[in-house]
N, C-alpha and C positions, 0 to 999 in steps of 0.2 A: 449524401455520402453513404456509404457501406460498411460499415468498419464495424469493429470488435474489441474491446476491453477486458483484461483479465488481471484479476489480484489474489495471488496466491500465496501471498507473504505470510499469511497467518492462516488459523485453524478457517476462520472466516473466509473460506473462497468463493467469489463474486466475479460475476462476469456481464457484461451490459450489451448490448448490438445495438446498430442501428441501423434503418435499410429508411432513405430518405428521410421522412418527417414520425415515421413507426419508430419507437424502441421498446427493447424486451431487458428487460435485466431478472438476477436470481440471485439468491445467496443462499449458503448453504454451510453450516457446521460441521465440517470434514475431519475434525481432529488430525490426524495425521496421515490420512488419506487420502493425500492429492489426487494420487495416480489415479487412485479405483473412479475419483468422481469426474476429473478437469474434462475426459473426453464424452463422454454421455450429457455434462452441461453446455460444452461448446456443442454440442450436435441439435441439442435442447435449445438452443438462444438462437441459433441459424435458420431453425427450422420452423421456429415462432416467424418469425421474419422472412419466412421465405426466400432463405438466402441460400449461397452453397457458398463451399469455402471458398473457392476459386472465383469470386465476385470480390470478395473484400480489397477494399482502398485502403484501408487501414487499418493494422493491428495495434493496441497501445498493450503495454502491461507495466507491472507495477515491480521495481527492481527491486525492491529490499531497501533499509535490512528488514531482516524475518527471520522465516525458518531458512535456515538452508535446503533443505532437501524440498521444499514448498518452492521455492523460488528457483529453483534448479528446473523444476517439472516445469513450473507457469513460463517462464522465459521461453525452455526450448518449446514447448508446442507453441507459443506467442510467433517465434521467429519461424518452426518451423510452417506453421501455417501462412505465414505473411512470405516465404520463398517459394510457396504453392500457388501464392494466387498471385506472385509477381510485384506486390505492395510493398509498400512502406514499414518499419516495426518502430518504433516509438516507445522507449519506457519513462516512466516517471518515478522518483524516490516514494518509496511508498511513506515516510514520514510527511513529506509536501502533501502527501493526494490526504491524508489525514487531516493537516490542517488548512485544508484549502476552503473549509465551507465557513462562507464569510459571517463575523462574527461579529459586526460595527468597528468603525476605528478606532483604536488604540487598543484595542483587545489584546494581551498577550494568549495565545497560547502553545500548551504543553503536548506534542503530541510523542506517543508511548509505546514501545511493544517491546513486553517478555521477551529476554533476553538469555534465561534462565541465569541458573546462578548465582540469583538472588539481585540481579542488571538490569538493566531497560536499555533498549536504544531509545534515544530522545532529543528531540530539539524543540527549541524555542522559537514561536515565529509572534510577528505583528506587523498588520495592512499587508499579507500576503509575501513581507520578506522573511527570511531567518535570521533569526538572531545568534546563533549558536552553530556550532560546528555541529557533523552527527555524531553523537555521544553516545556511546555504550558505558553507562553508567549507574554506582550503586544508588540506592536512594538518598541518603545523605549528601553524594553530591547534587542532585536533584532537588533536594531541600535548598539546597544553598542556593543554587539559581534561580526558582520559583520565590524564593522569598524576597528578592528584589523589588518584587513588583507588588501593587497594592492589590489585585485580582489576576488569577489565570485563570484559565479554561484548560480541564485536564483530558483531551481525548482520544484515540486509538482504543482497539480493542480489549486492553488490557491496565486501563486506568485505575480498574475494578480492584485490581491487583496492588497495585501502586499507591492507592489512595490509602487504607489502615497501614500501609507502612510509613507513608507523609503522617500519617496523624499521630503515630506515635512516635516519632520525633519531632512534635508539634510545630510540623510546617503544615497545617492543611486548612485553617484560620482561613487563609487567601482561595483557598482551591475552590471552583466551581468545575462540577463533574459533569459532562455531557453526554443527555441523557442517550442522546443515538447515537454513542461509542461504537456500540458493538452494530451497529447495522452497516451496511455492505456499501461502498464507497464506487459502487461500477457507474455511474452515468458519471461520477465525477470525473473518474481514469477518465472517460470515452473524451468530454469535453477536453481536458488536459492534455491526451494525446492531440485531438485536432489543432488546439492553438501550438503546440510545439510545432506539429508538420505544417501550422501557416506559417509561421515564426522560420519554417530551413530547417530546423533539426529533425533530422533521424537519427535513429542507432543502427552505426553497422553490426557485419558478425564475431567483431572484436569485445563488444560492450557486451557483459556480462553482468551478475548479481554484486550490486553493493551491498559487502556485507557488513563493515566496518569494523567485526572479528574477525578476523582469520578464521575459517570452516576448518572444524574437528576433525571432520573426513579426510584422509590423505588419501590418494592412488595408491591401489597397491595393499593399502593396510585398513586396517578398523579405526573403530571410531575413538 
């Protein structure tokens, strides 16, 4: 298969390709500069692979939540490339593509991402299901749910974050912090999207960023 992965939910932008049994992945610390980087990496990832856009079978991307304006960028070039080359688009919750790297069974874990505000969005999963609604929540309620369990695993990029604020409202006793939080989740998207598109699911042009706040940005007005 041909296909293309991109996660642009956080500062953390990763993107994977694969052209048959080759794959190229990257990542890269963009702070808040989607724009400037998403199209020179996609050209980057394609062209390791010898690919062009107009070959790709598959686009997956990683829906949120996140940043708004990161997920806004990574969608529409996702869709817009995947309406160029005629494919399929596929997104996966970017909390899922966090917890999706297997941990043994019964593993709970936590996965995380700044929310600002002093929030996280967050859910709880174990043996690959979720436990939890997605939560946009402060850390205290987080404490409260973490502390059910006799061990979590706390991962997403921004666990880093999360973790001195569990410990000083001494839920962090149970926490196990992983340690590849912050590294780049693209062959995981890549794999994720193929099993959805074996599985029947695609997203049409209706399916947009789950954000699970309401985005600040209105039409029309500032932020």
């Amino acid at each position: 298969m041909k296909a293309l992965a991109l996660d642009s939910s956080t500062e953390i932008l990763c993107l994977c390709g694969r052209n048959g049994s080759r794959f190229f992945e990257v990542t890269r610390d963009v702070d808040i500069h989607h724009a400037r980087w998403i199209v020179p990496l996609v050209d980057l990832v394609l062209t390791n692979l010898d690919l062009s856009p107009g070959e790709l079978e598959l686009v997956a991307a990683a829906r949120g939540p996140g940043s708004f304006t990161g997920l806004r960028i990574g969608l529409s070039t996702a869709r817009g490339l995947a309406v160029g080359a005629g494919c399929p688009c596929v997104f996966i919750p970017t909390l899922d593509l966090y917890s999706a790297v297997p941990r043994g069974r019964g593993v709970v874990t936590a996965a995380v991402v700044d929310a600002k505000k002093k929030r996280f969005y967050a859910a709880l999963y174990r043996n690959g299901e979720r436990l939890t609604d997605y939560l946009d929540a402060g850390p205290d309620e987080i404490a409260a749910l973490v502390s059910a369990y006799p061990e979590v695993v706390l991962t997403g990029p921004h666990g880093e974050i999360l973790h001195p604020l569990l410990a000083g409202l001494g839920a962090a006793d149970n926490i196990v912090r992983d340690p590849d939080a912050r590294r780049g989740r693209g062959m995981t998207l890549l794999r994720m999207g193929m099993e959805a598109l074996a599985a029947g699911r695609v997203d049409g042009p209706s399916t947009g960023p789950l954000y699970v706040r309401p985005p600040e940005a209105r039409p029309g007005g500032g932020l």
